[in-house]
PLY file of the C-alpha trace (Angstrom):
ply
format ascii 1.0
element vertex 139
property float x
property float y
property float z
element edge 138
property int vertex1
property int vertex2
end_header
-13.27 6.82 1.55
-9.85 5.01 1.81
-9.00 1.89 3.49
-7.29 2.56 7.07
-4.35 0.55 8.28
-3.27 0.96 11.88
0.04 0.24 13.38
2.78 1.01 15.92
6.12 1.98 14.67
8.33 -0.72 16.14
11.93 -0.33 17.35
13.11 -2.38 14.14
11.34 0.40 12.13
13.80 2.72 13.24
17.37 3.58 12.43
19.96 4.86 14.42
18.70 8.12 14.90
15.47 6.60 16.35
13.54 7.63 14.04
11.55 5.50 10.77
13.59 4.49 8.09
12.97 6.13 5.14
12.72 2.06 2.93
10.74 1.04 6.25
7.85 3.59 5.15
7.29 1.73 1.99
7.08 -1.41 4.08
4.69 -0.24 6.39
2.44 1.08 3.34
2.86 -2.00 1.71
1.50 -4.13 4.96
-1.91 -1.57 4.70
-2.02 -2.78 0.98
-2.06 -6.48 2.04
-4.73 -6.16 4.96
-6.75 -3.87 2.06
-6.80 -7.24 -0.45
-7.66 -9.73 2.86
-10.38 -7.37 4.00
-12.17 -7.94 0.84
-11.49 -11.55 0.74
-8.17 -11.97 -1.61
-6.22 -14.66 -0.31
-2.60 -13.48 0.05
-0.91 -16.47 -0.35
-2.71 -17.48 -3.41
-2.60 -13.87 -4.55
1.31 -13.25 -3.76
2.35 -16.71 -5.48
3.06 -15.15 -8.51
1.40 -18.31 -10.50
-0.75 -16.79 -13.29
0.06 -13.18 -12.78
1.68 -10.94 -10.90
1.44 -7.23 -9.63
5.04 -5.57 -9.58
5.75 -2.19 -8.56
6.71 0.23 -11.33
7.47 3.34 -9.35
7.57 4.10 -6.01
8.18 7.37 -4.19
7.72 8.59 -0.56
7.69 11.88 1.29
8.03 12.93 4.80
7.02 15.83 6.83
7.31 14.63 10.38
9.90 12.28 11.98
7.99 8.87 13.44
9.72 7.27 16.19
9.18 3.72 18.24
5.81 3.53 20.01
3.83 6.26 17.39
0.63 5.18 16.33
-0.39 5.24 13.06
-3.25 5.38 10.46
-2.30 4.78 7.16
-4.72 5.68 4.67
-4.80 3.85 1.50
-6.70 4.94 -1.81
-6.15 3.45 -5.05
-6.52 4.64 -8.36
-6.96 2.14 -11.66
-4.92 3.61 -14.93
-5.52 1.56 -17.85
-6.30 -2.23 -18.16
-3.10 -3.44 -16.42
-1.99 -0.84 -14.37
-2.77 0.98 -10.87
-1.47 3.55 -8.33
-2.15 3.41 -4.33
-1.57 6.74 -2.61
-0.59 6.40 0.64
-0.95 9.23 3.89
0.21 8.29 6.88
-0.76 10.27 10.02
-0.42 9.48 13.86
-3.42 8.31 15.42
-5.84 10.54 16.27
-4.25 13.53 14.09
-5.75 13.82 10.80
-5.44 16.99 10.03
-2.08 16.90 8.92
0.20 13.67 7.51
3.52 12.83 8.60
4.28 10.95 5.06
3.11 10.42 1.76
3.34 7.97 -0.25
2.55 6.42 -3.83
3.12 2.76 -5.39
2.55 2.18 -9.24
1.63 -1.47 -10.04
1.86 -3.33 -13.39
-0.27 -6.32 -13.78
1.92 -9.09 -16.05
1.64 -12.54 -16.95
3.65 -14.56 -14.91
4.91 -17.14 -17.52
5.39 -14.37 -20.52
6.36 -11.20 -18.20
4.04 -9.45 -20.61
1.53 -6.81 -19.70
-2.20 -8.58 -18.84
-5.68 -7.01 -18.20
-5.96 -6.87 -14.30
-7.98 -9.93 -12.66
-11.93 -9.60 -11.50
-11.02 -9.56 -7.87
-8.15 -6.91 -8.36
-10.99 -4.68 -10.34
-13.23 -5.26 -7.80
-10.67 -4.45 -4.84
-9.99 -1.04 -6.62
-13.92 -0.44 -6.98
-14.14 -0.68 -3.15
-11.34 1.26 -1.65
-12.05 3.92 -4.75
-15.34 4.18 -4.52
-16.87 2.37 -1.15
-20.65 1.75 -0.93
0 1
1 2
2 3
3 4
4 5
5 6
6 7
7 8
8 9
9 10
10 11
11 12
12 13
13 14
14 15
15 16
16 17
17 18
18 19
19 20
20 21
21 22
22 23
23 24
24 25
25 26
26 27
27 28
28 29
29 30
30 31
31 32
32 33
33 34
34 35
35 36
36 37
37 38
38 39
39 40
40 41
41 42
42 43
43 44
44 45
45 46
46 47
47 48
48 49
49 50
50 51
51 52
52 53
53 54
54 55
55 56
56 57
57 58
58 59
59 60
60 61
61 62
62 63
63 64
64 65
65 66
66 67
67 68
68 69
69 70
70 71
71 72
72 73
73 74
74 75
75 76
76 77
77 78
78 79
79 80
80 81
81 82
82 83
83 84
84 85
85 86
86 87
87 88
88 89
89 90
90 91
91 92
92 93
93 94
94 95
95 96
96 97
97 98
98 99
99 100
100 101
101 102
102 103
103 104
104 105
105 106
106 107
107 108
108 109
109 110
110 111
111 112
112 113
113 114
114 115
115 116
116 117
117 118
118 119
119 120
120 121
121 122
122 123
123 124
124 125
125 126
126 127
127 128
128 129
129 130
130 131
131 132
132 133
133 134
134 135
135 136
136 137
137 138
């Protein structure tokens, strides 16, 4: 079961069509990964400092099948995915509130885990394990 992130699309969201920008989805998935690490516990500012190690993104990509415009609500569905010892994916569906049954955008974040001093690839920290076990597997 995936972690759920809900949201309304704000007017700042949008471009000049009115509808989401496409960098905005990222940023939008990206705020359902942060409120994923809080609801287990991870505290962001400690975790975002960036002092022992740090979590960049590799790869990104995004896909849309629906336009979203100002005042949609949205679920974002977040399920992650562990690689090897220093590396992870989050895949990303957003859908409008109340309307699983078929996304409006996907999306997909690859994450290195380095060491912040020596930029070299680390083993990921015990809470970023565990925060993987629980959205990948819940109890």
């Amino acid at each position: 079961m995936p972690f759920v992130y809900q949201r309304t699309v704000r007017f700042g969201d949008t471009d000049a069509a009115g509808v989401v920008y496409f960098a905005n989805v990222l940023a939008i998935c990206h705020e359902a990964y942060e409120a994923s690490l809080a609801t287990v516990g991870i505290d962001l500012r400690t975790f975002f400092s960036g002092a022992e190690v740090a979590l960049p993104i590799a790869h990104a990509d995004v896909d849309f099948f629906r336009p979203m415009v100002c005042g949609d609500r949205l679920e974002v569905h977040l399920t992650p995915k562990r690689f090897q010892e220093s590396e992870f994916e989050l895949a990303y569906e957003v859908f409008l509130e109340g309307r699983l049954e078929r996304s409006v955008s996907q999306a997909t974040t690859r994450h290195v885990c380095i060491d912040a001093a020596t930029r070299s690839r680390r083993s990921l920290p015990l809470e970023v394990t565990q925060w993987l076990e629980r959205w990948a597997n819940p109890s």
